[in-house]
C-alpha positions in Angstrom: 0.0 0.0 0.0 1.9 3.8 -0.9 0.7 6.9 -0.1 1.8 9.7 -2.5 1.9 12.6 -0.2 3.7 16.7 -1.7 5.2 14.6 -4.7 6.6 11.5 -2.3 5.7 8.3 -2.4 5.9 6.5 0.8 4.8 2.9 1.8 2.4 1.5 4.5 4.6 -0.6 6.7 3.5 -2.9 9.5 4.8 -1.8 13.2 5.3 -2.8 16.3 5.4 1.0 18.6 3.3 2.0 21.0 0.2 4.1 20.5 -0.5 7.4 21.7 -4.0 7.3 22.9 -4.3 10.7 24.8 -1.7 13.5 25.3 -1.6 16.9 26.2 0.5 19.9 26.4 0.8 22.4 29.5 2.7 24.7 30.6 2.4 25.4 34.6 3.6 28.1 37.2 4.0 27.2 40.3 5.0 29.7 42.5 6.1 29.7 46.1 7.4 26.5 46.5 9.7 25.9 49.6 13.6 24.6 48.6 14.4 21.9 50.9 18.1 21.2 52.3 20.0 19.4 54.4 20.7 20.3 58.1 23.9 21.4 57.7 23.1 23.7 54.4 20.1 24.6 56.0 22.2 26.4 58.6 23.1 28.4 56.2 20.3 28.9 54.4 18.8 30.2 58.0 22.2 33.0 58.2 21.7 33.9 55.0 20.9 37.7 53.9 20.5 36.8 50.0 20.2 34.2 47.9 20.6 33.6 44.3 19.4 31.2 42.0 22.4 29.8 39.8 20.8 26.7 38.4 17.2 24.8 38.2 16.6 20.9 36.7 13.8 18.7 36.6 15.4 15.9 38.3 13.0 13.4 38.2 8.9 13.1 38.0 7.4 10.3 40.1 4.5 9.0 38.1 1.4 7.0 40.1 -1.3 6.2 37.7 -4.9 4.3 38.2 -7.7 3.5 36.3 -11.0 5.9 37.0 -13.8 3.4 38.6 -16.5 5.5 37.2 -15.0 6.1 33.5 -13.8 3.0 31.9 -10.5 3.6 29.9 -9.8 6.7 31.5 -7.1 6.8 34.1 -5.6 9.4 36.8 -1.8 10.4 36.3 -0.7 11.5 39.5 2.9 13.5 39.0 5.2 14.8 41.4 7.9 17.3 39.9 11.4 17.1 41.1 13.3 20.2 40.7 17.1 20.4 41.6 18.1 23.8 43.1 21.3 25.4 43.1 21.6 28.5 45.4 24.3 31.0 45.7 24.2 32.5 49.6 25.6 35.8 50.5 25.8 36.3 54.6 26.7 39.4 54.7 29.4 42.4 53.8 32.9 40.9 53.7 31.7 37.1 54.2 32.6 34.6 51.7 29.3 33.7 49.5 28.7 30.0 49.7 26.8 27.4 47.3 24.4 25.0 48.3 21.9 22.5 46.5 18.0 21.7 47.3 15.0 20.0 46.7 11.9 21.3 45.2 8.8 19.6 44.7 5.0 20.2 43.5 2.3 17.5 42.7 0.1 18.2 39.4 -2.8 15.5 38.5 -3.7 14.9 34.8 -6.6 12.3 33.8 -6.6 11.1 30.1 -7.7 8.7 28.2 -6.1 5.0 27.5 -8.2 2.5 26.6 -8.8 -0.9 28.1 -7.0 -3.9 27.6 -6.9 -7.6 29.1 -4.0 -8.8 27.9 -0.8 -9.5 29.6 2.6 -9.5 27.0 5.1 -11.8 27.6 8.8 -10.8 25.8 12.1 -12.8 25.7 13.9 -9.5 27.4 11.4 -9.7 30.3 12.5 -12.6 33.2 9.5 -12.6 35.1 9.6 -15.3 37.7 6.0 -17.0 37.6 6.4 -18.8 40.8 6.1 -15.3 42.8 3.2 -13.2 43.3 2.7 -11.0 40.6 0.4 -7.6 39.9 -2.9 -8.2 39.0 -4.4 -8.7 35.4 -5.5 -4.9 35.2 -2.2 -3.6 36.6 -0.2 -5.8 33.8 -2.9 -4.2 30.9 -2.7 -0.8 32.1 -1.4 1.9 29.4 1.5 3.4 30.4 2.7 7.1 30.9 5.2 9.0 29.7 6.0 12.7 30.9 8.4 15.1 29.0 9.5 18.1 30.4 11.8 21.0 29.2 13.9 23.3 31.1 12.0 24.7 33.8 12.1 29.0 33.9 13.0 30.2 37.0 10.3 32.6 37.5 11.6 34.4 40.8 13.1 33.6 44.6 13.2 35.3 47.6 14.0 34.3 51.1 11.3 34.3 53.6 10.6 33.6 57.4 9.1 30.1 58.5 5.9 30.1 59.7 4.3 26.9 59.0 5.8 23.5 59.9 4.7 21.0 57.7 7.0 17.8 56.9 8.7 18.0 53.6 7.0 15.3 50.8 9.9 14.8 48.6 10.0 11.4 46.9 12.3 8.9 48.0 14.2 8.8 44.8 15.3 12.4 44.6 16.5 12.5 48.6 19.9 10.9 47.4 20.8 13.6 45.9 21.2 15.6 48.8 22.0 13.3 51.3 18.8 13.5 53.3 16.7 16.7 53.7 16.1 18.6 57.4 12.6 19.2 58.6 10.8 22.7 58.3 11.0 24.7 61.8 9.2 27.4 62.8 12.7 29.0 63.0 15.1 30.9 61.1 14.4 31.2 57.2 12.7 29.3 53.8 13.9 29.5 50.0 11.3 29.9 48.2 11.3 29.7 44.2 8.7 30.3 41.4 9.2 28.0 38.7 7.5 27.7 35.0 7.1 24.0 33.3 6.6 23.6 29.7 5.4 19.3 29.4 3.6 16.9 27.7 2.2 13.7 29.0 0.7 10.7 27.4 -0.5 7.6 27.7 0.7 5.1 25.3 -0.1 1.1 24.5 2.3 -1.0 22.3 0.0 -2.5 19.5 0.9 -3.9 16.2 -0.3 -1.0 13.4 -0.5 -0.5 9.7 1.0 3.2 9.4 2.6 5.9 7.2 4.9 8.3 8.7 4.6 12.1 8.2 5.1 14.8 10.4 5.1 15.1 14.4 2.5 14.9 16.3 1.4 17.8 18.6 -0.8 17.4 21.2 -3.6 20.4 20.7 -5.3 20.4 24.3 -3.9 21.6 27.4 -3.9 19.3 30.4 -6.9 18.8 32.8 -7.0 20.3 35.1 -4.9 23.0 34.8 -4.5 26.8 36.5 -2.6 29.4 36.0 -1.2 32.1 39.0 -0.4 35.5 38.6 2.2 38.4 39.1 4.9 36.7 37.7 3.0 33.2 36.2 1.0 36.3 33.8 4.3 36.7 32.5 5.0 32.7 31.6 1.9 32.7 30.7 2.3 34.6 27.3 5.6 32.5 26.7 4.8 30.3 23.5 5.3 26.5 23.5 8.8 25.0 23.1 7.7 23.0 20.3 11.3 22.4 19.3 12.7 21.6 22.4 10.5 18.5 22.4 10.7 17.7 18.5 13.9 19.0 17.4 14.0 19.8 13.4 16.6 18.0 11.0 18.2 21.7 9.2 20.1 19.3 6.9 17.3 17.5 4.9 16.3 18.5 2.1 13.0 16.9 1.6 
């Protein structure tokens, strides 16, 4: 089977790939969110008189995802953002300024849509021992979800007194890079950062397809739900989307 597409011919090919049943495209500020340190930077954080933001990465996302009781196919994506922070501290006229890393985090819930399926695939790279308890049949058929995020945009920081204690929720997989992370006190002082994300998320099933290949595929609907803040989110909020950053052009083709 071809397909003769702006004077190019191009065959139908059978694929193995998984399939992109729902996506979307956001881009979030979240502002005010408390940089977590150790004890011993925290210290300093605490003597500090200014800080400065030198650098901000998405470290990880933690991604918990289950089926909607209520709405067959559709399932909740529950993400946790996991920004590192690297602060520049400045205690004061004639001190040394000193540099010190921490731990951001923010949840953000999507729902899309990803089918159903009661299947469970069984690959020659996969050593699965039978014997043990396994996940159950809908767990082993559930789509799965893929988040992509580009540079965050540090949107502003300031350092601010405590005055709530709340225990820090950072996942357990970001914690090692920091070695462990000291409790909010009422005392002595909080980083706190504004941050913009641009993302996309999916869900995706691998399926066998009959397909051409032509051009990228955008998502064209923001997530659900989704907010925007204001002051300085307005401002990210006029930023366009990074298309490129997530589908980087080929300048040397011709076609």
């Amino acid at each position: 089977m071809a397909d003769k597409r702006d004077g190019m011919c191009q065959d139908a090919v059978c694929i193995d790939a998984g399939r992109v049943f729902d996506s979307c495209a956001d881009k979030d500020c979240f502002e005010d969110l408390r940089v977590y340190f150790n004890e011993r930077d925290q210290q300093l954080i605490d003597a500090a008189t200014s800080a400065r933001v030198r650098k901000i990465d998405v470290l990880t996302v933690n991604v918990e995802m289950e089926s909607l009781p209520f709405n067959r196919g559709y399932y909740s994506c529950d993400l946790t953002y996991c920004f590192e922070v690297t602060v520049e501290l400045c205690c004061g006229r004639g001190q040394p300024s000193s540099a010190v890393r921490g731990i951001a985090t923010v949840p953000k819930k999507v729902i899309l849509y990803g089918s159903e399926g009661n299947i469970r695939t069984f690959c020659s790279e996969v050593k699965e021992n039978f014997c043990e308890e396994s996940d159950s049949r809908e767990s082993k058929s559930m789509p799965k979800c893929c988040v992509q995020v580009a540079e965050p945009v540090l949107l502003g920081a300031r350092l601010a007194d405590n005055c709530v204690c709340k225990p820090c929720t950072v996942p357990e997989c970001c914690l090692c890079c920091c070695g462990g992370l000291c409790q909010p006190t009422k005392d002595g002082q909080s980083l706190l950062i504004s941050v913009g994300v641009f993302s996309i998320v999916q869900l995706i099933r691998h399926m066998q397809m009959l397909v051409p290949v032509y051009d990228y595929c955008m998502p064209c609907k923001e997530c659900t739900p989704a907010g925007y803040g204001e002051s300085a989110c307005e401002a990210f909020s006029r930023l366009s989307f990074p298309v490129e950053e997530f589908f980087p052009r080929d300048h040397g083709c011709n076609c």
